[in-house]
N, C-alpha and C positions, 0 to 999 in steps of 0.2 A: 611331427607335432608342431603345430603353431602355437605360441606362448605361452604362458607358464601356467606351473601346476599351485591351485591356492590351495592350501596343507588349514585344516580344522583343526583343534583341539580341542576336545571336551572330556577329558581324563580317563579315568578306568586305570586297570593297575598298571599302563602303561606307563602313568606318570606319578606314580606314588613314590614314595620316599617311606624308609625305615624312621623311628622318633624311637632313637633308642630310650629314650628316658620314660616314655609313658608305655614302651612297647610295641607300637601300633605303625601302622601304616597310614600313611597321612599324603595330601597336597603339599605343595610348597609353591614350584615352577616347572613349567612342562620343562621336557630333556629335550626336544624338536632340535634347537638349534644347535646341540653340542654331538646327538647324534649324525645330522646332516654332516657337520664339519667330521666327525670321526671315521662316518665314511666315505670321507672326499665326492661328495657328491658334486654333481658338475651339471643338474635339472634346478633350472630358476624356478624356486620356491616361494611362494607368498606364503607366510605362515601367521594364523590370526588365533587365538586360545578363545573361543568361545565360552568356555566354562571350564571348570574341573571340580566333576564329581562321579563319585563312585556309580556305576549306568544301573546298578539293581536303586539307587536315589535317582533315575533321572525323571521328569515331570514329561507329561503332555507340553507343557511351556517350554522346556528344554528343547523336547523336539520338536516347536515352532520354529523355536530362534536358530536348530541348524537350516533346518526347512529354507527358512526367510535367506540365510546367509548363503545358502547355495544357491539360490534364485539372482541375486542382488549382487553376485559376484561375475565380472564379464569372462574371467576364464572357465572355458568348457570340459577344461579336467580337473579334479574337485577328490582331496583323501581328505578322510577323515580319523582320526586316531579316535577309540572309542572303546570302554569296556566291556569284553566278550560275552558278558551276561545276556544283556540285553542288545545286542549288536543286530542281531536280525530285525527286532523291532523296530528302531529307530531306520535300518536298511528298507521295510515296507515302506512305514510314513514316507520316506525320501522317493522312493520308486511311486507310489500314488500322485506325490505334489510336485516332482521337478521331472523336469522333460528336457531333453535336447544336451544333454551334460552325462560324462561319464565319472561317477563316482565310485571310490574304494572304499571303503570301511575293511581297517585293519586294528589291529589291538595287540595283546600279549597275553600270557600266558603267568609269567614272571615280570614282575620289576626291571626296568633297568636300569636303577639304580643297585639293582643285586650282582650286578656284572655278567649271570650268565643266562641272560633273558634273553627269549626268542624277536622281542623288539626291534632289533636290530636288523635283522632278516626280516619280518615281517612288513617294517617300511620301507626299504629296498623291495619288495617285491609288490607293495604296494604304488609305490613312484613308478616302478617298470611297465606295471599292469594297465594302471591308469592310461600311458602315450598310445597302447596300442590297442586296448578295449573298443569298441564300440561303442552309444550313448548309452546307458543305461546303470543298473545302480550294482554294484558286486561286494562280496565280502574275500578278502583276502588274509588267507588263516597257514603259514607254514609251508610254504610254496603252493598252496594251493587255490586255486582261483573258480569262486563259485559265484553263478548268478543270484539274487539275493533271495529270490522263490525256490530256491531247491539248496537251501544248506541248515544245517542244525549244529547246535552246541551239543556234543553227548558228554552229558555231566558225569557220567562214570567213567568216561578214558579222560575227560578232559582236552578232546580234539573237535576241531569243525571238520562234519562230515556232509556231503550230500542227503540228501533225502531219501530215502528206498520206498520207491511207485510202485503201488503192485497193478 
């Protein structure tokens, strides 16, 4: 790999936090840099927080501005932290408008702020995927590593699955 990997952030419940007082699940500050340090990562990271919001809120404008940020950014490996809902969405528009760069799109499942979120593995697997991938845009869900035209969210297990071609 030649130089570094630039890390997105545009929330989902990657980076929510508990507000025990109203109940809910909210923004605050991405966890990006306390995870990196937690898992002694040793991959030069540029880390930029695009937004944080929940991806079933994200706008067309939303996914301009990653659009634009991954164009406009000189390193060629490119994760993006991003809410599983609409994760393949935002994965098309990126595979239509940016060329020559291999991008992740990863996310969570759970909080981790909850302590036993799969975020943790999911960015680790996402930082790995990204060095050795080829150019092109993928979703990274659980160890799993899927190109971004052939993977689904199935909302009744709650896992990303490939796509079944018949």
């Amino acid at each position: 790999m030649n130089g570094a990997v630039h890390l997105f952030v545009t929330g989902g419940t990657f980076d929510k936090d508990y507000d025990e007082i109203r109940g809910t699940l909210d923004f605050r500050d991405t966890h990006i840099p306390d995870m990196l340090a937690m898992a002694r990562s040793r991959v030069d990271v540029r880390v930029r927080t695009l937004m944080m919001v929940d991806s079933l809120e994200m706008t067309e404008a939303d996914r301009a501005v990653i659009t634009q940020s991954c164009r406009d950014v000189p390193e060629p490996y490119i994760v993006i932290t991003h809410g599983t809902d609409t994760m393949v969405e935002t994965a098309r528009v990126l595979a239509e408008r940016v060329s020559g760069k291999t991008i992740v799109l990863t996310g969570a499942m759970i909080p981790i702020a909850f302590g036993s979120s799969d975020g943790l593995f999911n960015l680790g697997g996402a930082l790995t995927a990204v060095q050795v991938l080829p150019p092109g845009v993928y979703v990274i869900m659980n160890g799993c590593v899927f190109p971004w035209d052939n993977v689904k969210k199935n909302r009744e297990t709650g896992v990303f699955e490939a796509i079944e071609r018949s």
